[in-house]
N, C-alpha and C positions, 0 to 999 in steps of 0.2 A: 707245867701242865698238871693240875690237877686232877686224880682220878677217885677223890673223895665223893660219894654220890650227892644231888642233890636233893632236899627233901622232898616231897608230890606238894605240889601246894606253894611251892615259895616262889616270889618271885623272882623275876632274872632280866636279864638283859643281851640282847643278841645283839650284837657287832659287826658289819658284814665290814672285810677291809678287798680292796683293790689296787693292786700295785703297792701296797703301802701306805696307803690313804683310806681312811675311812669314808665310804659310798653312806651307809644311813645305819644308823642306832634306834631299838626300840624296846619295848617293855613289853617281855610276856610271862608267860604261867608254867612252871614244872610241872608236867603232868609223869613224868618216872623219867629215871636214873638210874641204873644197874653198874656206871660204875667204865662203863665201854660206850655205850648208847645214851644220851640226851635227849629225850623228847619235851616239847614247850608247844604253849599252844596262844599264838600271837593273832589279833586281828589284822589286816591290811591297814597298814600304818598309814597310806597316803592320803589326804582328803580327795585324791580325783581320781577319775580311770586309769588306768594303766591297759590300753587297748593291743595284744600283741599280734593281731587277728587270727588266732588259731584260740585265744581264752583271752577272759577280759577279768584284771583283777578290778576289785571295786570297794568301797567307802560297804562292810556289813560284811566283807567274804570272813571267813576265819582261817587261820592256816594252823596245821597240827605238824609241825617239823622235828624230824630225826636228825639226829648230829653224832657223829662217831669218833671218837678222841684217836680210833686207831683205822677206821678208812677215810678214802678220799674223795668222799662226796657228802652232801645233806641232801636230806628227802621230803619235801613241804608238801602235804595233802592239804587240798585245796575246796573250801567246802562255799556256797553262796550262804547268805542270812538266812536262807529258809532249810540250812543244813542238808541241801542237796549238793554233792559232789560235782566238782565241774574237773579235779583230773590231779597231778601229781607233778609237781616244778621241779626238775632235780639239779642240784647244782653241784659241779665238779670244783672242789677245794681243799685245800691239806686238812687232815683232823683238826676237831675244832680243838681249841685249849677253852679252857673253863679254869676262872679264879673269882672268887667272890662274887658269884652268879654272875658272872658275865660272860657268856660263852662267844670268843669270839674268832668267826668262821673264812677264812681266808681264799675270794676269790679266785678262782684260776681260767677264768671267761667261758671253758666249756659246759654247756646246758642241755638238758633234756625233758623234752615234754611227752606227759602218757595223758591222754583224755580218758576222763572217769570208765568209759564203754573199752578201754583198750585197743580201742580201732587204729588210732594216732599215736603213734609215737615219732618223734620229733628230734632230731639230731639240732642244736642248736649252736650258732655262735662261733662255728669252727675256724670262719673270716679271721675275728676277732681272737681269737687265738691263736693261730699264726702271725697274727702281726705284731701279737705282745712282745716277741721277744724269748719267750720261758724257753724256749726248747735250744737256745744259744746260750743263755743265762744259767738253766739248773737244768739240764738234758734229763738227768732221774726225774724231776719233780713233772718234765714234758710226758715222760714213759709214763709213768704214773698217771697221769692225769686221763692221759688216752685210754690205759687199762680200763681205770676204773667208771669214763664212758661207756667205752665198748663193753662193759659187765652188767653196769645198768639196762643198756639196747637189749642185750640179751636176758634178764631178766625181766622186762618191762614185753617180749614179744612170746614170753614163754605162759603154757596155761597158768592161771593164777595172778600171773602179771607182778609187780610190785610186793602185793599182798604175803606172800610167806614171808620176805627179809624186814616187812615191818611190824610181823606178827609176833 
């Protein structure tokens, strides 16, 4: 892992893997790197809706994602094409590793949704984490991963919401 920073400006490539398997690969933009912290700034890579009924990603959203080489989640701000705010994706994952712009961010099924207003927050996917397996397979990486759930609920329900850890 790499903890050489990457330029503002260069590009990169995010890797999302699942079980071992790469889910989807795509091209975004260094917007800073300090070195600890990863931010990129990717369109919605898919040509269709992705409807999850609580937000709807779409063909024009942009997303501005945080990625931390030493916590255990990424933080995707979620803007529509008219750069209005529709809310904040969070995904529970090992640090990302970063090598030759390719930062890539290592599913662990647990998700969290905050809608732009803070009203929503959303425990996601917890099914599908129990049934993976993690918590028999790597019991740390299971403790882990709930932590750093349970941290985000808690910062995402607190005044400010999100906003100071991505400031």
């Amino acid at each position: 892992m790499s903890t050489t920073p990457l330029p503002p400006g260069a590009p990169a490539s995010v890797r999302l893997v699942k079980a071992g398997r790469e889910k989807v690969s795509y091209p975004a933009t260094v917007v800073a790197d300090d070195g600890v912290r990863v931010t990129v700034t990717a369109p919605w890579s898919l040509p269709h809706v992705r409807d999850f009924g609580f937000v709807r990603f779409e063909p024009g959203d942009l997303f501005t994602e945080h990625y931390w080489r030493d916590r255990w989640y990424a933080v995707k701000e979620v803007r529509d094409a008219r750069g209005v705010a529709k809310g904040w994706y969070c995904d529970i994952t090992r640090p990302v590793a970063v090598a030759d712009g390719v930062l890539t961010s290592e599913d662990l099924d647990l998700d969290l949704w905050v809608s732009a207003d803070g009203t929503e927050v959303l425990r996601l996917d917890e099914d599908e984490f129990a049934a993976s397996g993690l918590a028999a397979r790597d019991p740390d990486a299971a403790r882990r991963a709930v932590r750093a759930l349970d941290e985000l609920e808690a910062l995402a329900r607190r005044d400010g919401g999100l906003a100071p850890l991505l400031g």
